[in-house]
VOGU-3710 file (C-alpha; in Angstrom, 3 decimals, decimal comma):
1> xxxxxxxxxx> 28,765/47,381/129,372  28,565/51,251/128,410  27,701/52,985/125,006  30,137/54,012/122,566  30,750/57,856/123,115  31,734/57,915/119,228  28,580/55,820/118,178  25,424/57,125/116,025  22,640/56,617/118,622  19,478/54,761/116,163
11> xxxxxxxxxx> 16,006/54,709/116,726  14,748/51,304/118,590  11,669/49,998/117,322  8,900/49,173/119,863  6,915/45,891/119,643  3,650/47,616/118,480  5,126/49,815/115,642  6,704/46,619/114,702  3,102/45,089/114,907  1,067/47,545/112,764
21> xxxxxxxxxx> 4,083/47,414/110,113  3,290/44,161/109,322  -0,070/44,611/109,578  -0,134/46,855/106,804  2,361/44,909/104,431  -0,048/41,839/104,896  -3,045/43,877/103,869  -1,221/45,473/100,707  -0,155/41,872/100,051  -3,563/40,691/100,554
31> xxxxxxxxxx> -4,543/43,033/98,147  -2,166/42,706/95,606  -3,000/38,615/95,427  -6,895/39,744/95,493  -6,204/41,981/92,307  -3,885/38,994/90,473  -6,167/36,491/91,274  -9,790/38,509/90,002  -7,595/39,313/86,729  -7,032/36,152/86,545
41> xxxxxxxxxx> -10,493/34,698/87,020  -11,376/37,196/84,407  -9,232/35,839/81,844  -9,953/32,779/82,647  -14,071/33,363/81,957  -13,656/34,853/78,638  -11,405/32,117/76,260  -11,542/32,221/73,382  -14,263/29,861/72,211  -13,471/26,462/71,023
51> xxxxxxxxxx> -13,053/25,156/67,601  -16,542/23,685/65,920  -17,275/21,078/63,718  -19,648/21,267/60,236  -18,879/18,354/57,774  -20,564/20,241/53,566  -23,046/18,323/52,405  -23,458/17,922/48,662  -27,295/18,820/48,838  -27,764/17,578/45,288
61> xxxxxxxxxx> -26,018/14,825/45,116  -28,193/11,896/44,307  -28,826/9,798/45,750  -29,454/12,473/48,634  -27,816/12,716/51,984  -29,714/12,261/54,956  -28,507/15,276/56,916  -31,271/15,829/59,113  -30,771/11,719/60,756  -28,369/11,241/63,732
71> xxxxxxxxxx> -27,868/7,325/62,037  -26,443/9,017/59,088  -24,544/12,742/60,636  -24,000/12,875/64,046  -22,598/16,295/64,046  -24,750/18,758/65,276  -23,936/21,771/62,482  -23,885/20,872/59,081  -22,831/23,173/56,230  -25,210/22,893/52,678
81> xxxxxxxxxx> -23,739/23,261/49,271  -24,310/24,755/47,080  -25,930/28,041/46,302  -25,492/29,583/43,108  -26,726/31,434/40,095  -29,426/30,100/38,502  -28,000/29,439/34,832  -31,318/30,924/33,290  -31,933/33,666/35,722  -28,336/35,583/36,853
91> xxxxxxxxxx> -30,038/37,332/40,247  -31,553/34,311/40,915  -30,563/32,035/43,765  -30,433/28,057/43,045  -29,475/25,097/44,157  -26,459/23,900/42,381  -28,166/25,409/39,086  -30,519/22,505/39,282  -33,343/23,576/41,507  -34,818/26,927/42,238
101> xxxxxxxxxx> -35,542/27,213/45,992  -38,959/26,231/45,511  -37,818/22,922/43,479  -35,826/22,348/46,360  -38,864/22,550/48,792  -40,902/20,054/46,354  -38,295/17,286/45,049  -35,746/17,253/47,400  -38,064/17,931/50,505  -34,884/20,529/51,517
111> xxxxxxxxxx> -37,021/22,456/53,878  -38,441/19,773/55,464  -35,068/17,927/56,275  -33,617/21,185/57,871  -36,559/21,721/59,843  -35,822/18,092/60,933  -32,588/18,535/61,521  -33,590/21,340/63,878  -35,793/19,236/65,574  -33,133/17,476/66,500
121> xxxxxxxxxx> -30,882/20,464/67,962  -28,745/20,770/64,792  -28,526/23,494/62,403  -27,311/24,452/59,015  -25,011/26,718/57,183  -26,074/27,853/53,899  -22,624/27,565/51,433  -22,531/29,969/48,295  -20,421/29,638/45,197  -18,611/25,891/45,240
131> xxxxxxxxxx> -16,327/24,966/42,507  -18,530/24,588/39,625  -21,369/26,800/38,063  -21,576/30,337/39,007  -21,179/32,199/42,275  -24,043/34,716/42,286  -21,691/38,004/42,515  -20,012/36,757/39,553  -23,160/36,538/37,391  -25,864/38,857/39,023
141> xxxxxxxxxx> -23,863/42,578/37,997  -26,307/44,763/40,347  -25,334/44,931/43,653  -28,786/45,955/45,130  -30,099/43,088/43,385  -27,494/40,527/44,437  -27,939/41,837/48,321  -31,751/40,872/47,310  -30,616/37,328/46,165  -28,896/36,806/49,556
151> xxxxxxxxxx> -31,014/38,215/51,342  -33,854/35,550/50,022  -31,561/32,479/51,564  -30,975/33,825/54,688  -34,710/34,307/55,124  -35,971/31,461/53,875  -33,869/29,309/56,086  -33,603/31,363/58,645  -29,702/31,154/58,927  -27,507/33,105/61,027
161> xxxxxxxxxx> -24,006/31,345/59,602  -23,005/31,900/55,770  -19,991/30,436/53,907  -18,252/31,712/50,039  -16,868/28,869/48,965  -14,992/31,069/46,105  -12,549/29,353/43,583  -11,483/28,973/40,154  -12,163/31,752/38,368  -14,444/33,327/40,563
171> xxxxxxxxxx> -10,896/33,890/42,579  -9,781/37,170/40,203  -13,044/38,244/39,185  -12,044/41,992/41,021  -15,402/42,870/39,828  -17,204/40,461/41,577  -15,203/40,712/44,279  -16,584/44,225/45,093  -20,083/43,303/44,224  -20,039/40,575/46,839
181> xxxxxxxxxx> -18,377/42,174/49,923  -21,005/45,607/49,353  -24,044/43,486/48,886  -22,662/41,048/52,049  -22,051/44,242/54,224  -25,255/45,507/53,382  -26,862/42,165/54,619  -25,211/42,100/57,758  -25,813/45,215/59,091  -29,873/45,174/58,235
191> xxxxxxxxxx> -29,455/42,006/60,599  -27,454/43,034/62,713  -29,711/46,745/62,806  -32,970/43,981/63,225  -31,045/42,427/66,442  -29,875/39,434/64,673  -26,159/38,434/63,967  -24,955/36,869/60,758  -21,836/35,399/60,708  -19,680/35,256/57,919
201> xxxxxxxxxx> -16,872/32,865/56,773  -14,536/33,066/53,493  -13,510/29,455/52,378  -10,811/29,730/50,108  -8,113/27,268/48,252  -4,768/26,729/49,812  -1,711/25,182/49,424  1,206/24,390/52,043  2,069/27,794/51,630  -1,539/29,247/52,838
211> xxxxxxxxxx> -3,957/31,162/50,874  -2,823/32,544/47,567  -2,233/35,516/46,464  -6,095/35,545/44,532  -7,129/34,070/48,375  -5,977/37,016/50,388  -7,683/39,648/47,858  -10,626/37,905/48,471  -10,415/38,501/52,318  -9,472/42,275/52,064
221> xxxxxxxxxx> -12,067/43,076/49,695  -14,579/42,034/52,726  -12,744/43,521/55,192  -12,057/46,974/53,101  -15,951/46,578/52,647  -16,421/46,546/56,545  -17,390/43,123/56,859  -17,370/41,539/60,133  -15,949/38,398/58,943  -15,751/35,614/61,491
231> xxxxxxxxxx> -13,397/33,372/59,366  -11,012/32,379/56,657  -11,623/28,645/56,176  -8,674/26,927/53,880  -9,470/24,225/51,407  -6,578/21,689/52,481  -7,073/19,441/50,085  -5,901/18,693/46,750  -2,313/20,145/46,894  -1,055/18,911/43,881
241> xxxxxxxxxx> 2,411/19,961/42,997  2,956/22,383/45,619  3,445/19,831/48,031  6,554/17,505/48,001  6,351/14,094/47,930  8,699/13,860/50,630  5,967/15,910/53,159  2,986/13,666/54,509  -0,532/14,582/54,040  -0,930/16,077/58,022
251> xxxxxxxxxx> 2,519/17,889/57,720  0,971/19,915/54,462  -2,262/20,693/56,167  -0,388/21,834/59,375  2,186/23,938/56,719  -0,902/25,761/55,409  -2,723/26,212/58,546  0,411/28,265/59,816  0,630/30,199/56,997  -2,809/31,050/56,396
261> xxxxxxxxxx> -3,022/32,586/60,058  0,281/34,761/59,823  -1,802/35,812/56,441  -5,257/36,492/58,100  -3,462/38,593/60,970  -1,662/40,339/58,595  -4,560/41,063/56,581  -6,583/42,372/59,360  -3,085/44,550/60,303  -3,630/46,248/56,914
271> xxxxxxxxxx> -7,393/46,589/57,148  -6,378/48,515/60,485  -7,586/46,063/63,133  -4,802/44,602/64,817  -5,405/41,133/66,243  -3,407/38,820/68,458  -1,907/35,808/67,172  -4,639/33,400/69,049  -7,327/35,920/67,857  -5,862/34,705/64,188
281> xxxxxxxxxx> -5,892/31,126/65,003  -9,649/31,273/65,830  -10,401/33,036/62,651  -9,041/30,309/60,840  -10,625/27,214/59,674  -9,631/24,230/57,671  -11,397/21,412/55,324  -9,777/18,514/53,960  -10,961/16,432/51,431  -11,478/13,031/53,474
291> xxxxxxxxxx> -9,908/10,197/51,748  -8,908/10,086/48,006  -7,870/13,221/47,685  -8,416/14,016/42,991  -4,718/14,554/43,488  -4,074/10,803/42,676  -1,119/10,596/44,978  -3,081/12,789/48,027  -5,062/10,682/50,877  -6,168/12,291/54,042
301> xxxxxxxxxx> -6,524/9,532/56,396  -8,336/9,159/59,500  -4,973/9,165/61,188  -4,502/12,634/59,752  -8,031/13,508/60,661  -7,433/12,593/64,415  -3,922/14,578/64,173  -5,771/17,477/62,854  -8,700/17,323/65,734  -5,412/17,811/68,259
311> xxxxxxxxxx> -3,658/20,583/66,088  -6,832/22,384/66,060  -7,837/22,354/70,043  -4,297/23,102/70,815  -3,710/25,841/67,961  -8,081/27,020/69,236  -8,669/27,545/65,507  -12,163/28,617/65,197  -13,623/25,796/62,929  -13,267/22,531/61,392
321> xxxxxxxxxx> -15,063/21,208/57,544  -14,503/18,186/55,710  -15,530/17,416/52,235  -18,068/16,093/52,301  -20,382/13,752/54,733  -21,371/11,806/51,298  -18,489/10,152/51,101  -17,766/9,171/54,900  -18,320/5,859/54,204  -16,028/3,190/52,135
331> xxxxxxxxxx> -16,290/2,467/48,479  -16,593/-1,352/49,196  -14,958/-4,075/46,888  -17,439/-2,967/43,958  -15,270/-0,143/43,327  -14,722/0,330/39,656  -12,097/2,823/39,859  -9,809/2,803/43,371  -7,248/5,319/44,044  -9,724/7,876/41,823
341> xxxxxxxxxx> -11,706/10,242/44,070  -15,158/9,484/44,514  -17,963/11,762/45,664  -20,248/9,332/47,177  -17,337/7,270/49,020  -13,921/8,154/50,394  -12,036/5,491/48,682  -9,628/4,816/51,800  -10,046/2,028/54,324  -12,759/2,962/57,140
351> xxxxxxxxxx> -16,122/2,208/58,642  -18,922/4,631/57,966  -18,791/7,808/59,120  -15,464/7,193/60,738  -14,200/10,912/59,908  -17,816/12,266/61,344  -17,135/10,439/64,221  -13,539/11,569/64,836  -14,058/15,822/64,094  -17,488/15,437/66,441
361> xxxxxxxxxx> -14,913/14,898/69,312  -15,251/19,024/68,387  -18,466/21,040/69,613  -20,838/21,027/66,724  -21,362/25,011/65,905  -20,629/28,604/65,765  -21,415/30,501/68,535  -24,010/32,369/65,653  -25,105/29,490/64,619  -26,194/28,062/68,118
371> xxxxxxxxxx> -28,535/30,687/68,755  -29,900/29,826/66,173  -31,207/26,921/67,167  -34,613/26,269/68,848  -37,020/23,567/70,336  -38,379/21,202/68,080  -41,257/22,560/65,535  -44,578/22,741/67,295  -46,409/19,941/66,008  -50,159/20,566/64,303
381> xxxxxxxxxx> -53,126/19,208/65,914  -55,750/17,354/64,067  -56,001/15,062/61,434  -53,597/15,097/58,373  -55,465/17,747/55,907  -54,898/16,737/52,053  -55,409/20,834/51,284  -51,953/21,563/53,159  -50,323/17,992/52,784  -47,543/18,400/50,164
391> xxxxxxxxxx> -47,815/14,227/49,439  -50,678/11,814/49,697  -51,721/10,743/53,247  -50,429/6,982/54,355  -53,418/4,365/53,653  -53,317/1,398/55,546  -54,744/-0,071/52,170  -52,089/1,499/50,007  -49,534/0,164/47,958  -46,070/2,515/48,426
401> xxxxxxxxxx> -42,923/1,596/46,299  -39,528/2,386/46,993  -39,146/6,122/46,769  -42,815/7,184/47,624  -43,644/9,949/50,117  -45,990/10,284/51,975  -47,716/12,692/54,840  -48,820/10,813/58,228  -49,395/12,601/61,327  -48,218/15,802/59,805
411> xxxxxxxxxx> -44,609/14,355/58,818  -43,250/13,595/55,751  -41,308/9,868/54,993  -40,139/7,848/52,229  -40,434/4,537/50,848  -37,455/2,777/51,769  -38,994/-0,495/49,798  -42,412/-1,404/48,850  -44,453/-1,931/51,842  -48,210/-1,911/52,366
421> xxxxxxxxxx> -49,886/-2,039/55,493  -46,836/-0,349/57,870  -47,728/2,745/59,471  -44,382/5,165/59,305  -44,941/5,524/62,964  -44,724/1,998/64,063  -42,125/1,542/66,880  -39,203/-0,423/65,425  -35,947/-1,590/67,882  -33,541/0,083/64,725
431> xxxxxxxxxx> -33,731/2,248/61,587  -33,030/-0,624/59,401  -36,267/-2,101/60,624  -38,713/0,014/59,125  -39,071/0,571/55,300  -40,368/3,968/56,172  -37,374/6,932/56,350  -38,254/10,260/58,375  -37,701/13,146/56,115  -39,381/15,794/58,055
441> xxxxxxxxxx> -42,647/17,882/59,346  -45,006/19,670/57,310  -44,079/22,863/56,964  -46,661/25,770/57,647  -47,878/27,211/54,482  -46,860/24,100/52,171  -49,281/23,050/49,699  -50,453/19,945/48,066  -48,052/18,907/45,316  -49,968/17,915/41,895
451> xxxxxxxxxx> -48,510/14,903/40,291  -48,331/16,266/36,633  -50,191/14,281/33,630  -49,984/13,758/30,233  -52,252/14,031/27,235  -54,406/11,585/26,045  -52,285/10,026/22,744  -49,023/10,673/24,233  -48,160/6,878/24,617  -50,939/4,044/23,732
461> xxxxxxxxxx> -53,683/3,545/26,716  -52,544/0,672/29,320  -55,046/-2,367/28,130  -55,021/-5,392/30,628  -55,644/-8,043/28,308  -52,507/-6,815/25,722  -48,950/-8,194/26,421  -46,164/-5,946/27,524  -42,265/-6,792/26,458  -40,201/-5,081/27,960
471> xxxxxxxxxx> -39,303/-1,221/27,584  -43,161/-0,526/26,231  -44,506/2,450/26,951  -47,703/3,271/28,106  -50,177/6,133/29,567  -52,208/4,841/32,501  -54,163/7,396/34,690  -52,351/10,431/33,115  -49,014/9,015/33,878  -46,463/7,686/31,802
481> xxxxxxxxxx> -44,929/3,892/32,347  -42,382/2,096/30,567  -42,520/-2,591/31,249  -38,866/-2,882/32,800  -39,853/-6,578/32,059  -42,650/-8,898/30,137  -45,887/-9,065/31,188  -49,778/-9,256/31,073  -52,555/-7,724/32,993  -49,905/-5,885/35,835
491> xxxxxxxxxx> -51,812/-2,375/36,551  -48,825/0,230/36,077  -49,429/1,978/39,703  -49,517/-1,675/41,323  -46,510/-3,008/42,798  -45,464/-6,322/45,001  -42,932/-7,231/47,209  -40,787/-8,183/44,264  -40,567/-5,546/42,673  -43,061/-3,829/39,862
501> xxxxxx> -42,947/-5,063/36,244  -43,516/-1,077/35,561  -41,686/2,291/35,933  -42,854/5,569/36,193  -41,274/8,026/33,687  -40,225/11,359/34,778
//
């Protein structure tokens, strides 16, 4: 067969230039699959981290919350309420009005139980402002020594998480407002300039419509400040009118959530920081109200907590809060007043700490907060010194009602009924067999705590052979007692399995 005379001749391709063409393409390719695939082994190293779990703890509330036991919070960050101004000192920093830090050390045994707590692997979060008394910004009107004030709780407990809990008025104070995000930025930067980080979260009402308009000055006051704020937390709770009747509990928290990060993104937009839409989500946290809600038609379920748990892992918010872990249990038939919110019980149908136990399915803290955390507290050698014992050391002889502490092998516990004779430290199979309850080591530096008298005259001298009705007062050893029933020749400081015919009077 001959060639075309008319025909373009074309350039035959031998086998090797056929060879090292697709030698090259498979290298390119091999490349271009090698560059994909370490972009996307990058991406995939650095997610964004997932959302944690911190139920608030009313940490005067009595009778007192057991933070620092596993039996009684198994979550493993656990945010205390609340700091504020103390009501005769503006600049100073209390808790809940009620107790100056040191009265916190002394009658709650606060420092104690978070050194527990950390014994344990858990830590706190320190919560300012709350709904009542006074946020200190909004009472303390110099900044430098408001920064002071903070400054003071952060060091004391050694905290590397803080949460303003602002509402109610506190909301439109603009003055305050200023005050607070100046004195916080100064705060974090001398931490941050020390090598420390301090992270800080805004928790703020909401509705199904997100944060309100007072709500979203309060988070670019902080960020015009130059705050590095790690989150807006929304109050879902309590909706009230601005949620239909019609829309469930879940749907209104879900509502708000979406809202409130479309708000926080836009916020950061006008602060000049532009974030992606999952960088809002996990700047965004939510707490419900667990149970009753004071809305009288508002219940947040544990079927809307479990919802919420998915929402959040799937939305990667940044945190989760309930209010609070003192009333994760049920009121119980003794209820006087169901369908009224409680703050020592839920007032919905659940075992206890069914709502702890469904948000724990969350890791337990910030990323802040976790380095934060560190082995147990070295434990003192030597024998139990009364000097540096801040309560009596356990007798075997002694008699210790309900209530009592005590200081045995450099740890602090409480009475959980009279008992004499029952070392704290006696192996027991459960909690509920021991009437001792751990409250927490002896702190370095803590001091003997004087049981204060009265004068001579103040009630009539405690005779043993006079008769007692009851509600007579008298002064025995210093100490005030009042007969809670009848009797004759019953010491005041004795007491007996069945309880003593005398109480102590504060």
């Amino acid at each position: 067969m001959g060639q075309d005379p008319n025909e373009i001749p074309t350039q035959k391709l031998s086998f090797w230039r056929i060879t090292v063409l697709v030698l090259v393409v498979a290298v390119v390719a091999a490349g271009v699959v090698k560059l994909v695939s370490h972009q996307s082994t990058a991406k995939a190293a650095t997610p964004p981290p997932a959302p944690w779990f911190a139920p608030y703890v009313d940490a005067t509330l009595t009778p007192t919350t057991q933070f620092q036991m596993a039996s009684a919070n198994p979550a493993s960050s656990t945010v205390l309420g609340f700091v504020v101004a103390d009501p005769t000192s503006a600049c100073t920093p209390s808790w809940g009005g009620a107790y100056t830090l040191d009265q916190a050390e002394s009658d709650l045994s606060l420092d104690n139980q978070i050194a527990r707590y950390r014994q344990l692997h858990g830590d706190v979060i320190v919560s300012f402002g709350g709904q009542a008394n006074h946020e200190l910004a909004t009472a303390c009107a110099n900044v430098t020594d408001l920064t002071a004030a903070y400054n003071a709780v952060i060091d004391r407990y050694q905290v590397t998480t803080i949460d303003f809990d602002i509402e109610g008025p506190a909301l439109t104070d603009t003055a305050s407002l200023a005050r607070r995000a100046q004195a916080v930025h100064t705060v974090q930067s001398s931490v941050r300039s020390s090598g420390g980080n301090l992270a800080v979260w805004l928790t703020l009402p909401a509705s199904p419509s997100g944060l309100t308009a007072a709500g979203v000055q309060v988070v670019e006051s902080m960020l015009a400040a130059h705050v590095d704020v790690a989150g807006v937390n929304l109050m879902t709770m309590d909706f009230g009118a601005s949620k239909p009747e019609s829309t469930s509990m879940i749907a209104a928290v879900e509502q708000s959530l979406a809202a409130g990060q479309a708000q926080v993104q836009a916020a950061y937009a006008q602060a000049g920081e532009q974030i992606s839409s999952v960088q809002a989500w996990n700047k965004l946290g939510a707490t419900p109200m667990i149970g009753q809600n004071d809305t009288a038609n508002e219940q947040f379920t544990t079927g809307d907590a479990r919802q919420l748990v998915g929402f959040a892992q799937d939305k990667q918010m940044g945190r989760l809060s309930f209010w609070s872990l003192n009333r994760d249990q049920p009121c119980g038939p003794n209820d006087p007043n169901p369908g009224v919110a409680a703050n020592n019980c839920s007032g919905v149908a659940q075992q206890a700490l069914a709502f702890s136990t469904i948000f724990n399915q969350l890791p337990g803290r910030s990323a802040s907060a976790a380095s934060a955390v560190t082995d147990a507290v070295a434990t003192p050698k030597g024998p139990d010194d009364p000097a540096t014992s801040p309560y009596p050391i356990w007798e075997l002889s002694g008699n210790y009602p309900a209530g009592t502490k005590v200081v045995w092998k450099h740890t602090i516990y409480q009475a959980k009924w009279w008992n004499q004779g029952e070392a704290p430290n006696t192996p027991v199979a459960t909690g509920s067999d021991t009437p001792w309850l751990l409250i927490g080591p002896v702190l370095s530096g803590q001091k003997a705590v004087t049981t204060p008298t009265l004068p001579v005259g103040t009630y009539p001298a405690w005779s043993a052979t006079d008769a007692y009705p009851a509600g007579s007062q008298v002064l025995y050893q210093g100490v005030g007692y009042q007969a809670k029933w009848w009797n004759q020749g019953v010491t005041p400081d004795a007491s007996d399995p069945g309880g003593s015919a005398w109480q102590a009077m504060s």
